[in-house]
Backbone of each chain as ProteinMPNN parsed JSONL, in Angstrom:
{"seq_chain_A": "XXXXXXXXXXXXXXXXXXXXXXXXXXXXXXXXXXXXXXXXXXXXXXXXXXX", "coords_chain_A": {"N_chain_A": [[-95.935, -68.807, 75.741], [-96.027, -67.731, 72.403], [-95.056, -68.433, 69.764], [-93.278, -66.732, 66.978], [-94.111, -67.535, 64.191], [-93.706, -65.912, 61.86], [-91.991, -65.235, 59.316], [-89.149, -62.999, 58.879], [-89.406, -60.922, 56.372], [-86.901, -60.55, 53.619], [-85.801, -57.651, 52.306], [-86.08, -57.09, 49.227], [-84.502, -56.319, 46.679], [-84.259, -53.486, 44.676], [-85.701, -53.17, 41.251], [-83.437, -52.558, 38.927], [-83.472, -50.143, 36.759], [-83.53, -50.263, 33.417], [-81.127, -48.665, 31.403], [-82.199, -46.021, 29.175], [-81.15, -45.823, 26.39], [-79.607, -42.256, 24.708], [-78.591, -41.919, 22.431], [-79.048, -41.172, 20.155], [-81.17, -39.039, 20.566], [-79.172, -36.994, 21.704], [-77.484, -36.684, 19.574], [-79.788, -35.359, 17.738], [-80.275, -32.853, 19.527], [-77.816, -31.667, 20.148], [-77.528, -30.818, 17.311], [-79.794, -29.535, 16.802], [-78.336, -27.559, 18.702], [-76.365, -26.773, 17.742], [-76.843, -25.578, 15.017], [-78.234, -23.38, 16.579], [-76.123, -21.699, 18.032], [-74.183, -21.477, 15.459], [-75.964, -19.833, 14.39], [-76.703, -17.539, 15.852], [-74.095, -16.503, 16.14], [-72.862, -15.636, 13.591], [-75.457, -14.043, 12.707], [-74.494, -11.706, 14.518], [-71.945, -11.045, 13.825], [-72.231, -10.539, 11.124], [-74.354, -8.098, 12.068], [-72.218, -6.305, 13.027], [-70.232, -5.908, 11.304], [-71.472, -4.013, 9.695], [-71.258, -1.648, 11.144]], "CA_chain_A": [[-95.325, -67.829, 74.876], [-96.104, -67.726, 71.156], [-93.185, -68.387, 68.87], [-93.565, -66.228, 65.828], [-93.37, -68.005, 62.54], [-94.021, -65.308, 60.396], [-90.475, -65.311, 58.7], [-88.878, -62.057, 58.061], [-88.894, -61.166, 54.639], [-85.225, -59.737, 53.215], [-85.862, -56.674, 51.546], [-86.376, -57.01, 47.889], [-83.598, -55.04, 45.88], [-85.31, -52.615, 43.914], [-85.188, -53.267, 40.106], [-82.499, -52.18, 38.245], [-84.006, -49.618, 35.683], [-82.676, -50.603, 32.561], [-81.131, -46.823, 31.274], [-82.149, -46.025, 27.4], [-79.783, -44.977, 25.185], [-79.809, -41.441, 24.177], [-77.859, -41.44, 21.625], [-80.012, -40.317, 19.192], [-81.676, -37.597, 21.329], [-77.905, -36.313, 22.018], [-77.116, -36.129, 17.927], [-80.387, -34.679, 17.175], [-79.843, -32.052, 20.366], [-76.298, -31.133, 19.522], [-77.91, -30.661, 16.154], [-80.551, -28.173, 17.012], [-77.873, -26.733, 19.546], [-74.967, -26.114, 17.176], [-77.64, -24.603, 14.279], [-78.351, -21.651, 16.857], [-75.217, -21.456, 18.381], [-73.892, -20.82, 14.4], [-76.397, -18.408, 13.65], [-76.156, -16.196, 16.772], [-72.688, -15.812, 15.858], [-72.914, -14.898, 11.725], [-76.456, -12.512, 12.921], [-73.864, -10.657, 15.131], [-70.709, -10.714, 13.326], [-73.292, -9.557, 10.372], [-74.507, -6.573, 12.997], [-70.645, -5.737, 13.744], [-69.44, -5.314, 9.89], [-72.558, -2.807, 9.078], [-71.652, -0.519, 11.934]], "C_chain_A": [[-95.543, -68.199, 73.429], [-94.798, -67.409, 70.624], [-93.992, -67.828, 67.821], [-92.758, -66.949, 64.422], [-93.47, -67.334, 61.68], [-92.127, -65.195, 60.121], [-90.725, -63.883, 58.179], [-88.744, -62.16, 56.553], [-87.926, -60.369, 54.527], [-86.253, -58.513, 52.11], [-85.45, -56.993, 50.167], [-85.857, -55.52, 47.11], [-84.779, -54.428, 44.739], [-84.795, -53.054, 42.268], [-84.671, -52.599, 39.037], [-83.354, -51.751, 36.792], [-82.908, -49.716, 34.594], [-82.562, -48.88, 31.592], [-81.2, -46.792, 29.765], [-81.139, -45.559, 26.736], [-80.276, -43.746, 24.932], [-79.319, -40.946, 23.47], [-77.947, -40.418, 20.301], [-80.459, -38.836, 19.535], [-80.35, -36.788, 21.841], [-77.744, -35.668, 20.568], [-78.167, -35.051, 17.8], [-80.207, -32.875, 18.442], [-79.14, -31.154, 20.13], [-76.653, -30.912, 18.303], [-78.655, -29.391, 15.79], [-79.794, -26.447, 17.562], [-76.669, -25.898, 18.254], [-75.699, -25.063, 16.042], [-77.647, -23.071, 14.962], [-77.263, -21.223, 17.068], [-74.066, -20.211, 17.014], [-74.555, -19.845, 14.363], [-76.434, -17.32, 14.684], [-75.361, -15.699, 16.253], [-72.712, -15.171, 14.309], [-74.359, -13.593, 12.112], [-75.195, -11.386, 13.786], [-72.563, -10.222, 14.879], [-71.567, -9.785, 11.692], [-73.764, -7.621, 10.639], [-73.204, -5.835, 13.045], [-69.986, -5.281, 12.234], [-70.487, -4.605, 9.774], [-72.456, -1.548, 9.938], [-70.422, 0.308, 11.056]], "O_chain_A": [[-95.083, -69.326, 73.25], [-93.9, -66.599, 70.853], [-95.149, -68.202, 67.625], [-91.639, -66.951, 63.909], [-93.378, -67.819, 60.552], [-91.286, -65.083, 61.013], [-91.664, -63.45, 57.512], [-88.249, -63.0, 55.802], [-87.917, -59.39, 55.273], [-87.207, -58.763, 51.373], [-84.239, -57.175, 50.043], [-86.323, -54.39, 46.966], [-85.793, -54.902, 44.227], [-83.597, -53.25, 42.069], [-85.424, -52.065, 38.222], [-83.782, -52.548, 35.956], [-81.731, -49.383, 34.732], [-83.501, -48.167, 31.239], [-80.387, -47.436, 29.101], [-80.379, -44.634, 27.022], [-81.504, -43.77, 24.858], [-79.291, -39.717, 23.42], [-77.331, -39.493, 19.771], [-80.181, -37.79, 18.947], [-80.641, -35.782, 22.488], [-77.834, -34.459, 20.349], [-77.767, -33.889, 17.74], [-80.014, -31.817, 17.842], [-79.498, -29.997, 19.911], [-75.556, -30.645, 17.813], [-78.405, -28.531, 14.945], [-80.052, -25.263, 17.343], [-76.37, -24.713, 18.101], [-75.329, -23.889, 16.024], [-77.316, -22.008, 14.437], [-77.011, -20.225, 16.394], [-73.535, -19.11, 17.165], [-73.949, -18.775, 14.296], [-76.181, -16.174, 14.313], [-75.496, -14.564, 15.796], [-72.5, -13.963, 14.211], [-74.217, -12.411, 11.801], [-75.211, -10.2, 13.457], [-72.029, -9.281, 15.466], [-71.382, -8.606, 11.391], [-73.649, -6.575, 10.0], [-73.278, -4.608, 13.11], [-69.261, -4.288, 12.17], [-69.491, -4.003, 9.37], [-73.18, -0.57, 9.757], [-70.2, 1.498, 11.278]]}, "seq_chain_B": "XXXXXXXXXXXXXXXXXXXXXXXXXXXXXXXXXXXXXXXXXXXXXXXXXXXXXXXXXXXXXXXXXXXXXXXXXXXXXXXXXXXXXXXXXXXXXXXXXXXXXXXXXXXXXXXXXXXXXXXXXXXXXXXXXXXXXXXXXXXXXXXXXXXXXXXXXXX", "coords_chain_B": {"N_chain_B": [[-79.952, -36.373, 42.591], [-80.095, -38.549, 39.631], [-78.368, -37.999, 36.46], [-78.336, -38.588, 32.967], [-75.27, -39.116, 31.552], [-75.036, -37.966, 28.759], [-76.906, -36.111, 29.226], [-75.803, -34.304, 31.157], [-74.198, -33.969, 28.803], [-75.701, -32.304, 27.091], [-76.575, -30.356, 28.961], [-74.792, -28.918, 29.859], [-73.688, -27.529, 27.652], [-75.756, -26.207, 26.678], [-76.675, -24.25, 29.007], [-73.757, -23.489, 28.771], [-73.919, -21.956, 26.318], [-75.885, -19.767, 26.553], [-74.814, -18.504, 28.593], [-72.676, -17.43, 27.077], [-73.707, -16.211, 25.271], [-74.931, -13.987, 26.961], [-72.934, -12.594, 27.75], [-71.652, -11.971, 25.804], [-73.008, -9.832, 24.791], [-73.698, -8.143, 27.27], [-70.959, -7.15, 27.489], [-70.647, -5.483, 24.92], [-72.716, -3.656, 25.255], [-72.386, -2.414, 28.036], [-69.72, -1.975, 27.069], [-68.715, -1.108, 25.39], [-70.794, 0.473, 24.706], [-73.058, -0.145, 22.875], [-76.276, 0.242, 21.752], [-79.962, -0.25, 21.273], [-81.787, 1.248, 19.12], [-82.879, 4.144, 20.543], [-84.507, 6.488, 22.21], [-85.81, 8.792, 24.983], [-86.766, 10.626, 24.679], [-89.66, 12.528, 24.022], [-92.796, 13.853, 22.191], [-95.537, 16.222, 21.102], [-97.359, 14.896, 19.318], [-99.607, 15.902, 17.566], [-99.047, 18.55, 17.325], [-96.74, 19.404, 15.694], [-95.317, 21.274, 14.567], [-94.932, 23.22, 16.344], [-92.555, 22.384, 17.499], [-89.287, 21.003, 17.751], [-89.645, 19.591, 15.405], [-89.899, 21.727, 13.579], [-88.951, 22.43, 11.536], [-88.183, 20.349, 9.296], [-84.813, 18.689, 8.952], [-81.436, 18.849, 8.432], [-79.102, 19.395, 9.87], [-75.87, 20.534, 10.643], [-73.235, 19.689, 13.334], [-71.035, 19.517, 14.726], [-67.258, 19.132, 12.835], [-67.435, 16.488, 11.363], [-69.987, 15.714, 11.987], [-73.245, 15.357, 11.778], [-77.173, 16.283, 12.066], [-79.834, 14.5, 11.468], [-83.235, 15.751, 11.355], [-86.162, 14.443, 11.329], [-89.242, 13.939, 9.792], [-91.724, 11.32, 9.606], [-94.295, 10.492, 7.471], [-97.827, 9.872, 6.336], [-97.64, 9.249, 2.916], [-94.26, 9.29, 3.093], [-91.492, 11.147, 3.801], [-90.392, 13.667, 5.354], [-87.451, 16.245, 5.527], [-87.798, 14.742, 2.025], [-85.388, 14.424, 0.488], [-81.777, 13.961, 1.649], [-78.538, 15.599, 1.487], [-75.812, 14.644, 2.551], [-71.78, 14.859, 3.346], [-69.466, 12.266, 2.51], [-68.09, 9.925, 5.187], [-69.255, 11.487, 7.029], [-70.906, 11.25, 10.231], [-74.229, 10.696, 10.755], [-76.611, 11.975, 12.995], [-79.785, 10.548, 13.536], [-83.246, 11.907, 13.951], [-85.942, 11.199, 14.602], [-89.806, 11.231, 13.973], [-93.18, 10.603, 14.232], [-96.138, 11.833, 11.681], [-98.087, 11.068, 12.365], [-99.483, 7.959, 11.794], [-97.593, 4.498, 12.921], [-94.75, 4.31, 11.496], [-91.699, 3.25, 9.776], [-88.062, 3.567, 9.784], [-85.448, 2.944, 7.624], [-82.697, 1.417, 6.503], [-81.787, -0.446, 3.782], [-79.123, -2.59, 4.171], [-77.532, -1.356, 5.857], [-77.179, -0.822, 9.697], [-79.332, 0.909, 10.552], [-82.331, 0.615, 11.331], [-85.484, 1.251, 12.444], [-88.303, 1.799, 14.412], [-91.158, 3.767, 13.936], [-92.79, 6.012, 16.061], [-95.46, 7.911, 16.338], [-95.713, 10.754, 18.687], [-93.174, 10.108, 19.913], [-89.808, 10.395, 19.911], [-87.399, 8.734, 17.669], [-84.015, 8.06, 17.649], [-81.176, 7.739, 16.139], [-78.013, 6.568, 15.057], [-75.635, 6.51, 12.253], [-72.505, 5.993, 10.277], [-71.705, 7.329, 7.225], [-69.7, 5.904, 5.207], [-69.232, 5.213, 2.442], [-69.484, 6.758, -0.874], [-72.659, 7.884, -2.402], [-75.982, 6.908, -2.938], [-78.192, 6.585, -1.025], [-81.121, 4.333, 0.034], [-84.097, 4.628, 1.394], [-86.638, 3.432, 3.592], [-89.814, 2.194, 4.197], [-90.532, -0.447, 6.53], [-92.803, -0.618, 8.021], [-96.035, -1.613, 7.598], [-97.863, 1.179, 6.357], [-100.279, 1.791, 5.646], [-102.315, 2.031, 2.234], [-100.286, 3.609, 0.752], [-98.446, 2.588, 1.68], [-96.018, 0.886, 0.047], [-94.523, 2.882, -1.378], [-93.65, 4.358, 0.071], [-90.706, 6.101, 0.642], [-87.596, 7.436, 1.164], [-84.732, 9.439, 0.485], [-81.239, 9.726, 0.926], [-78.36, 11.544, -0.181], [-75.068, 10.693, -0.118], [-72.143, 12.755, -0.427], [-69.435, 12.855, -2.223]], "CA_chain_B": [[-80.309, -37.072, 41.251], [-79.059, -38.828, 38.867], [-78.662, -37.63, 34.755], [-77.54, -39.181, 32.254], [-74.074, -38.907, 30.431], [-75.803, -37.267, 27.407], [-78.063, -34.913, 29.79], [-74.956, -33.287, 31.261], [-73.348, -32.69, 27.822], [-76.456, -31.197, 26.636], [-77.179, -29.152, 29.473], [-73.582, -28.265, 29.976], [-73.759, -26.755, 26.267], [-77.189, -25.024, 26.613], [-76.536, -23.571, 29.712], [-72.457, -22.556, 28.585], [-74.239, -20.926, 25.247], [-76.911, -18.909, 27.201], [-74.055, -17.234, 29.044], [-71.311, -16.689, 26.394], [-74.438, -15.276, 24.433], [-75.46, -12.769, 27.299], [-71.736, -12.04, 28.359], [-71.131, -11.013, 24.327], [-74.466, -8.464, 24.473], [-72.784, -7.154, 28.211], [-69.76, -6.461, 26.911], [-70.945, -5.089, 23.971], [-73.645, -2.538, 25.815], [-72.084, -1.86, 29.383], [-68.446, -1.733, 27.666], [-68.747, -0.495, 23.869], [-72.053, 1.583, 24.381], [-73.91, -0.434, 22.192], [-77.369, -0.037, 22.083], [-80.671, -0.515, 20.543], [-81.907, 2.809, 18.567], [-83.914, 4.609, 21.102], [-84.472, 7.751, 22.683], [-86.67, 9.216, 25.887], [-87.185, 12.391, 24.131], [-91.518, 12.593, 23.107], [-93.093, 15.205, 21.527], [-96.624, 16.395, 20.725], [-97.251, 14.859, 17.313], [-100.724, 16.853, 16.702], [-98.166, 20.266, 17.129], [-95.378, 19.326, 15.627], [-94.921, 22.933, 14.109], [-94.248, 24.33, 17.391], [-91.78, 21.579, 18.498], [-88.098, 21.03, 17.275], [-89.558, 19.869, 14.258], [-90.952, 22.77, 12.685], [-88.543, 22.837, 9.965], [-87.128, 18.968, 9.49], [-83.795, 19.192, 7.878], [-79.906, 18.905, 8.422], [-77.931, 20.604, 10.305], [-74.233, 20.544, 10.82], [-72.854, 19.898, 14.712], [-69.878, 19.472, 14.429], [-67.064, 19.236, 11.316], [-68.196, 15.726, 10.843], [-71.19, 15.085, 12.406], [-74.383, 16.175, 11.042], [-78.286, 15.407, 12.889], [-81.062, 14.872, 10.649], [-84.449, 16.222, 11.901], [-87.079, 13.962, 9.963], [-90.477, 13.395, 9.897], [-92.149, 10.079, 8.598], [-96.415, 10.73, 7.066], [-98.26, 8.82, 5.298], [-96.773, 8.385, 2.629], [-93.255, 9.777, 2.768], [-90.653, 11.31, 4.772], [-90.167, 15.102, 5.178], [-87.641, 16.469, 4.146], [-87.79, 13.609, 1.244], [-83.752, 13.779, 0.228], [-81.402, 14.628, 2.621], [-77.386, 15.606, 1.692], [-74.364, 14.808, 3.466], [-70.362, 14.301, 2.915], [-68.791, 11.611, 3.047], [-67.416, 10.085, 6.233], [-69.782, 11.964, 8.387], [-71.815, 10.468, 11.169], [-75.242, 11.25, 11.118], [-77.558, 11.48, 13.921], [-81.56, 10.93, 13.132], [-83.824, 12.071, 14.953], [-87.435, 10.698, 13.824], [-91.179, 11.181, 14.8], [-94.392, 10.709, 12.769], [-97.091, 13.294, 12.461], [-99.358, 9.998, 11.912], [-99.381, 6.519, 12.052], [-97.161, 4.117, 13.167], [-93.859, 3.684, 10.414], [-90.39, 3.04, 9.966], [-87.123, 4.267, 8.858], [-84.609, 1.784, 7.402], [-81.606, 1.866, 5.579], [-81.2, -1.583, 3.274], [-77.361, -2.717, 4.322], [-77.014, -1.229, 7.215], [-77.745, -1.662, 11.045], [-80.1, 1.438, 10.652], [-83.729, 0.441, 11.262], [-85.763, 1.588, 13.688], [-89.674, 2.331, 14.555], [-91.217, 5.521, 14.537], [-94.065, 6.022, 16.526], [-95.903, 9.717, 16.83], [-95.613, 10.956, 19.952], [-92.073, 9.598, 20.632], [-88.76, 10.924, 19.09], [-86.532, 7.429, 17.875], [-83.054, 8.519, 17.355], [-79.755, 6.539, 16.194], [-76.519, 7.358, 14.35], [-74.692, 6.128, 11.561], [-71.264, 6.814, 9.614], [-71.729, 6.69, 5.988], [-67.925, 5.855, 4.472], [-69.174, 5.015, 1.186], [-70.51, 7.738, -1.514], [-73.592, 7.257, -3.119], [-77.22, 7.219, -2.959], [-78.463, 5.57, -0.087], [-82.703, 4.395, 0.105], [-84.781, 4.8, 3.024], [-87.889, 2.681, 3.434], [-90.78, 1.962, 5.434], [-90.68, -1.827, 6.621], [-94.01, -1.514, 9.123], [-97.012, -1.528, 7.137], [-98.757, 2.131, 7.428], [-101.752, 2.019, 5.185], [-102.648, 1.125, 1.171], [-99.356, 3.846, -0.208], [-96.879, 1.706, 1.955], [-94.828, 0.262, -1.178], [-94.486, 3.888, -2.067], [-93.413, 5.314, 1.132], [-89.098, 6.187, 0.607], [-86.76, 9.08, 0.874], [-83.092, 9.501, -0.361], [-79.849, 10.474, 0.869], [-77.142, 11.27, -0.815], [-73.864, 10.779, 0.324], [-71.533, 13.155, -1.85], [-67.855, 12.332, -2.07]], "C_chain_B": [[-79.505, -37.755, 40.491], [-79.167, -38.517, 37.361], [-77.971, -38.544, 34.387], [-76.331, -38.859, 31.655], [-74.636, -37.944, 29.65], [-76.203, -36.249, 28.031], [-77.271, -33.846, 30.13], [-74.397, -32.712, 30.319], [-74.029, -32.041, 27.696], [-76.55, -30.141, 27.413], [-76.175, -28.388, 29.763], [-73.501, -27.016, 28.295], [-74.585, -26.059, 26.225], [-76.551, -23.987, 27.542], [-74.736, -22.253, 29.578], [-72.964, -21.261, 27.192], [-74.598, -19.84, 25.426], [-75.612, -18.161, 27.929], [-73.132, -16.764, 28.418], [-72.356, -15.63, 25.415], [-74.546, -13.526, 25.084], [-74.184, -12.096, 27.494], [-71.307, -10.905, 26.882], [-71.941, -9.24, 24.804], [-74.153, -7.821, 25.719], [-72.071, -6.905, 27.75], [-69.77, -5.882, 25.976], [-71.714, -3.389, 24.196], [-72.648, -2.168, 26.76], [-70.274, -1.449, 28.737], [-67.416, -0.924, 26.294], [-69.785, 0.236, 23.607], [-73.062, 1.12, 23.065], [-75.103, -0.546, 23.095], [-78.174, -0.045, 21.17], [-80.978, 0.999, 20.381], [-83.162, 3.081, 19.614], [-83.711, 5.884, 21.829], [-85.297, 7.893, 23.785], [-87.514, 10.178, 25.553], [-88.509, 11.863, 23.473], [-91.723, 14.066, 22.738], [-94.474, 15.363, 21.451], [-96.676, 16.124, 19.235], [-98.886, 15.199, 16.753], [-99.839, 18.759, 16.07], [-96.975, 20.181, 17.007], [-94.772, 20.622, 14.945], [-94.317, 23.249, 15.262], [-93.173, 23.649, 18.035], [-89.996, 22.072, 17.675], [-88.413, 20.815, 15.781], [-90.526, 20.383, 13.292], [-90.474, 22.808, 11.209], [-87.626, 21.695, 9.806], [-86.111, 19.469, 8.219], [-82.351, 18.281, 8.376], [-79.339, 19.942, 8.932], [-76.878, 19.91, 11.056], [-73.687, 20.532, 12.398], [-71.686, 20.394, 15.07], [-68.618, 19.196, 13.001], [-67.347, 18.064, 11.092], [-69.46, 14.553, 11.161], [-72.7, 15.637, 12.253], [-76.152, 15.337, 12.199], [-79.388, 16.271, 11.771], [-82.601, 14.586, 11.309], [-85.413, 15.817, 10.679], [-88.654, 13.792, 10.646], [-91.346, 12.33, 8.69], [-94.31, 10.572, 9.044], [-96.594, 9.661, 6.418], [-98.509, 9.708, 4.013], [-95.126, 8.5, 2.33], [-92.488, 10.305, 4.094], [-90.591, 13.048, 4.221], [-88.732, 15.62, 5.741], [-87.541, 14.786, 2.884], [-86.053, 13.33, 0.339], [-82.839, 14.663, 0.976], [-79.546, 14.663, 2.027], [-76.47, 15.185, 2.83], [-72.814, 14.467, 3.029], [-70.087, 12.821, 3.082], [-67.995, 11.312, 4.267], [-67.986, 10.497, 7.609], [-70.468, 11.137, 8.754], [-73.102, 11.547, 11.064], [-76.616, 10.859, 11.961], [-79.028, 11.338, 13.684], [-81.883, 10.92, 14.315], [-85.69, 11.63, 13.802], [-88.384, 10.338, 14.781], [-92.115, 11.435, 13.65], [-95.099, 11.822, 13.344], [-98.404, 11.807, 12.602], [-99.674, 9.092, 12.774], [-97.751, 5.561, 12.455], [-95.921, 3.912, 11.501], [-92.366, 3.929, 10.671], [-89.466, 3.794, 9.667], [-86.223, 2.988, 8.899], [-83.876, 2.175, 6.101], [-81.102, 0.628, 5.176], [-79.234, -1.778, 3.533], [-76.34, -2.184, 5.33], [-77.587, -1.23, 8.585], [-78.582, -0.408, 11.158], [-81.678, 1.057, 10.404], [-84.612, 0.516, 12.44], [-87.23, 2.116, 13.737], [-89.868, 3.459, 14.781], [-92.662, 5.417, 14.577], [-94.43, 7.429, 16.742], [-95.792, 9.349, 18.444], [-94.13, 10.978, 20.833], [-90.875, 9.933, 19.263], [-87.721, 9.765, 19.117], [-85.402, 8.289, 17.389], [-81.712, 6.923, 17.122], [-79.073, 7.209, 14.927], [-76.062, 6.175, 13.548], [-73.518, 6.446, 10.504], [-71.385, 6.465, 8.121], [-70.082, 6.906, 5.192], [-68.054, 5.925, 3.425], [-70.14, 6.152, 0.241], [-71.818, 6.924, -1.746], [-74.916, 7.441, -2.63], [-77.565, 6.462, -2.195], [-80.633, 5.483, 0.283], [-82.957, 3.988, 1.384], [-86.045, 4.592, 2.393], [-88.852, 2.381, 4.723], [-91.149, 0.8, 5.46], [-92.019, -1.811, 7.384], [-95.293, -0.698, 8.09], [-98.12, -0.134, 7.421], [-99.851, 2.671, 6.772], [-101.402, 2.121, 2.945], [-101.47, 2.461, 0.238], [-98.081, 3.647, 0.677], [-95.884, 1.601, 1.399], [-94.647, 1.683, -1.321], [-93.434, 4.765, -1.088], [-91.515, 5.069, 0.916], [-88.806, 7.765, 0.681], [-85.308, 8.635, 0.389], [-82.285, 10.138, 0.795], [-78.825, 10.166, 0.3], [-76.126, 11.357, 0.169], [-72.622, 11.549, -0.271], [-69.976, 13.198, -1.273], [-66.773, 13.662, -1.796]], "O_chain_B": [[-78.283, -37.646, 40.591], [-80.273, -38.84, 36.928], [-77.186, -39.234, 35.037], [-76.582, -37.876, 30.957], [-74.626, -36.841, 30.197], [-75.906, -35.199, 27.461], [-77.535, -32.698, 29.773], [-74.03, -31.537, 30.345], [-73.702, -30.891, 27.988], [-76.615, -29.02, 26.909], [-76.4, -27.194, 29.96], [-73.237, -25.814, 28.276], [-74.326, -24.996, 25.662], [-75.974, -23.001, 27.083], [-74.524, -21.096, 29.94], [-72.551, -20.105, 27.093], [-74.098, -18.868, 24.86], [-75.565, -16.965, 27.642], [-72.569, -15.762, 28.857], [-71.98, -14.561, 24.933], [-74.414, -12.447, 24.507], [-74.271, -10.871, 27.408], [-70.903, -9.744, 26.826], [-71.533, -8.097, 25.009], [-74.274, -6.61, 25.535], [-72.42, -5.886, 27.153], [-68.633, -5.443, 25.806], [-71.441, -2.343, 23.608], [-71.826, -1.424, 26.226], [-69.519, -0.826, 29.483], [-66.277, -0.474, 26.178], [-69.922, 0.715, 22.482], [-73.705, 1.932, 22.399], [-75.258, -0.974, 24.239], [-77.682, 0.107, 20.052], [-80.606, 1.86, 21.178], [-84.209, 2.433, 19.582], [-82.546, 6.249, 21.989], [-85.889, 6.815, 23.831], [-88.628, 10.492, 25.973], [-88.534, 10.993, 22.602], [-91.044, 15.075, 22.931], [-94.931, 14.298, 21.866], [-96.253, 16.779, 18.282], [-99.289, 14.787, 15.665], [-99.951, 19.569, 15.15], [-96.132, 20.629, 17.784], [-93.548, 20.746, 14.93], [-93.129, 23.573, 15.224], [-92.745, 24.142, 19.079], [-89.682, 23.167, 17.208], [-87.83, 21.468, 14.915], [-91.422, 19.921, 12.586], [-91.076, 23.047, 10.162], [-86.435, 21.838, 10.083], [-86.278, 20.129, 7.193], [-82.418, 17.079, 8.635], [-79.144, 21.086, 8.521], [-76.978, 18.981, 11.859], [-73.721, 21.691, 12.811], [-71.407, 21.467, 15.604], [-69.235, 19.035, 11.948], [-67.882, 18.228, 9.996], [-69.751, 13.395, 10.861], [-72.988, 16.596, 12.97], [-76.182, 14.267, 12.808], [-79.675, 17.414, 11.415], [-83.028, 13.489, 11.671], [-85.551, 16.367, 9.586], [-88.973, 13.561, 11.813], [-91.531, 12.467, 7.481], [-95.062, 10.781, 9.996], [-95.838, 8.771, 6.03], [-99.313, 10.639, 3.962], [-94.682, 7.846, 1.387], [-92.806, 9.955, 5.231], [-90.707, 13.494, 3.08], [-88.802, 15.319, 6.932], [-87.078, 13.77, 3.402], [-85.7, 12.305, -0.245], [-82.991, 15.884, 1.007], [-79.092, 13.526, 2.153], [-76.635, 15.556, 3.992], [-72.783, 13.59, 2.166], [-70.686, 12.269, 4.005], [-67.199, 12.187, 4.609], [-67.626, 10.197, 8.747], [-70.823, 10.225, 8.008], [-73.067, 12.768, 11.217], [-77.401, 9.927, 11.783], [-79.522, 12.465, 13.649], [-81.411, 10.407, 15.33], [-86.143, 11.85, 12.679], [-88.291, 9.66, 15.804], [-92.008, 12.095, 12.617], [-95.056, 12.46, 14.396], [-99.557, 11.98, 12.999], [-100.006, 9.152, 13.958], [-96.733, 6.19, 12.166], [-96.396, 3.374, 10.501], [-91.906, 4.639, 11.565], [-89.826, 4.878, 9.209], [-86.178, 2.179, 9.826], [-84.184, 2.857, 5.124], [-80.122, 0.223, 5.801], [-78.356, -1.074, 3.033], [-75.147, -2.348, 5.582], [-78.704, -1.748, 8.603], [-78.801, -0.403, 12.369], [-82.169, 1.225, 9.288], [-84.389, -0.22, 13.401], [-87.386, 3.047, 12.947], [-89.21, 4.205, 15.506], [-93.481, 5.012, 13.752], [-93.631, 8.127, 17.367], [-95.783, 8.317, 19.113], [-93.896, 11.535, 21.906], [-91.046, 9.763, 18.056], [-87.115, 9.565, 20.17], [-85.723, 9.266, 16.712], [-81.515, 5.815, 17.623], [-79.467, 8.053, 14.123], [-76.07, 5.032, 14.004], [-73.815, 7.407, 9.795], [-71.161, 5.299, 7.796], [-69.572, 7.941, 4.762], [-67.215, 6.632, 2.867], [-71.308, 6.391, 0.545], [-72.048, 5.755, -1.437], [-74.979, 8.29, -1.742], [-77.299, 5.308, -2.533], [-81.279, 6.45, 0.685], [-82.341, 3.292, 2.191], [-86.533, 5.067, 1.367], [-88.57, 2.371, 5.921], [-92.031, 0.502, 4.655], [-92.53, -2.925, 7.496], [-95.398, 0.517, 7.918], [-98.974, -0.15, 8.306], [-100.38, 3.735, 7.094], [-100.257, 2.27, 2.518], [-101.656, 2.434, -0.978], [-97.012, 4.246, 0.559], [-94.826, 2.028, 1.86], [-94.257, 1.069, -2.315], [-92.632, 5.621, -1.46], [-91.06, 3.931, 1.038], [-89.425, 8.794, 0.412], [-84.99, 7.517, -0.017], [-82.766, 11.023, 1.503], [-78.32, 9.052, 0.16], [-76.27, 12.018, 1.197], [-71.863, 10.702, -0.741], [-69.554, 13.507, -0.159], [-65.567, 13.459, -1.66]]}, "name": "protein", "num_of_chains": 2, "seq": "XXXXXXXXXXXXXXXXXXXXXXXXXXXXXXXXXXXXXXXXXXXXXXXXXXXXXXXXXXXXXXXXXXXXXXXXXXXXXXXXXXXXXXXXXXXXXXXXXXXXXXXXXXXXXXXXXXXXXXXXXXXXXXXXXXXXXXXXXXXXXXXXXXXXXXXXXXXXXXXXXXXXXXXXXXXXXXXXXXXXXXXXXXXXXXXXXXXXXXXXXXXXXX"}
C-alpha cells in the first residue's frame, strides 16, 4: 500500500483587499450632485413665477 | 456585492434626486396640466390663404381670453403688433409660411418653435401693461437680428 506523503495544503485565506478611501471622490460627488440638484430647483421655481 | 459606505450615499442621493425630479414634472403635467407648448393641429404652409390663417389677427373668445392667429416669414411676424387688455389670457396659434423660426417673449415662459407645416400653440396671461417684444431666437437667414413684432398690453 502506498502511504501518501503529499501533505494537504490548508487553504490559503484570500488577501484582504486593502479598501481606498473615498473620501475625496464622495466631497467632489456630493459637489457635482448638490450643484444640479440646486439648479433644477431655481430653473423650475424660475419656470413657476413667469407663468 | 459589496459597496462602499460612500457608494451607497452617493447612489442613494443620485438615484433619490432622479425620482423627486421626475415625481415634480408628474405632478406638475398629469395633475396641473402642465405642458410643453405644442399642438397636433398642421396645415399646408404653401396655401396658407385658404387655411385658418388667411387673415392672422386677434380675435376675442371669450370676455378674457383672446387667440392670436400669427404667422412668422422671413423676416417678421404677420400681423406685426398685436393689442390686448390687460389680464387677458392669450392663446397663440403660430405657423411659418417659410423657414424654420421662433416666437419668444423675453421674461416669460413663452417660447416656442415654429415650423411651416405645423401649427405651435401656447397661452399666456399678461397681468402687467405695457409693451411686450417678440423675437426670433432660431436663426432663419441673414435679416434674423431684425426679425420682432409687438404687443401691447393696454391697461
Amino acid at each position: 500500500m502506498q502511504h501518501s506523503d503529499v501533505e494537504t495544503k490548508e487553504a490559503t485565506p484570500l488577501k484582504e483587499t486593502k479598501e481606498h478611501s473615498l473620501k475625496g471622490t464622495l466631497y467632489f460627488v456630493m459637489f457635482i450632485g448638490s450643484f444640479i440638484f440646486i439648479s433644477w430647483f431655481v430653473i423650475y421655481f424660475l419656470f413657476l413665477s413667469r407663468i | 456585492m459589496h459597496l462602499h459606505k460612500y457608494e451607497k450615499i452617493w447612489m442613494t442621493f443620485g438615484i433619490g434626486s432622479l425620482v423627486l425630479f421626475l415625481a415634480v414634472l408628474g405632478v406638475s403635467a398629469f395633475a396641473f396640466g402642465a405642458q410643453p407648448p405644442s399642438h397636433m393641429h398642421s396645415v399646408d404652409s404653401q396655401n396658407l390663404e385658404e387655411s385658418v390663417f388667411s387673415a392672422p389677427g386677434v380675435e376675442q373668445i371669450d370676455e378674457t381670453t383672446y387667440r392670436a392667429r400669427l404667422v412668422a416669414m422671413a423676416f417678421g411676424y404677420d400681423p406685426g403688433t398685436i393689442e390686448v387688455p390687460v389680464g387677458s389670457t392669450v392663446i397663440f396659434e403660430i405657423t411659418s409660411s417659410d423657414v424654420v423660426h421662433s416666437f419668444a417673449i423675453p421674461g416669460t415662459n413663452v417660447n416656442l418653435m415654429v415650423t411651416p407645416g405645423h401649427v405651435n400653440m401656447t397661452e399666456h396671461t399678461f397681468t402687467e401693461p405695457g409693451e411686450y417684444l417678440v423675437l426670433c431666437n432660431e436663426y432663419c437667414g441673414t435679416g434674423h437680428q431684425h426679425m420682432q413684432m409687438k404687443i401691447e398690453v393696454t391697461p
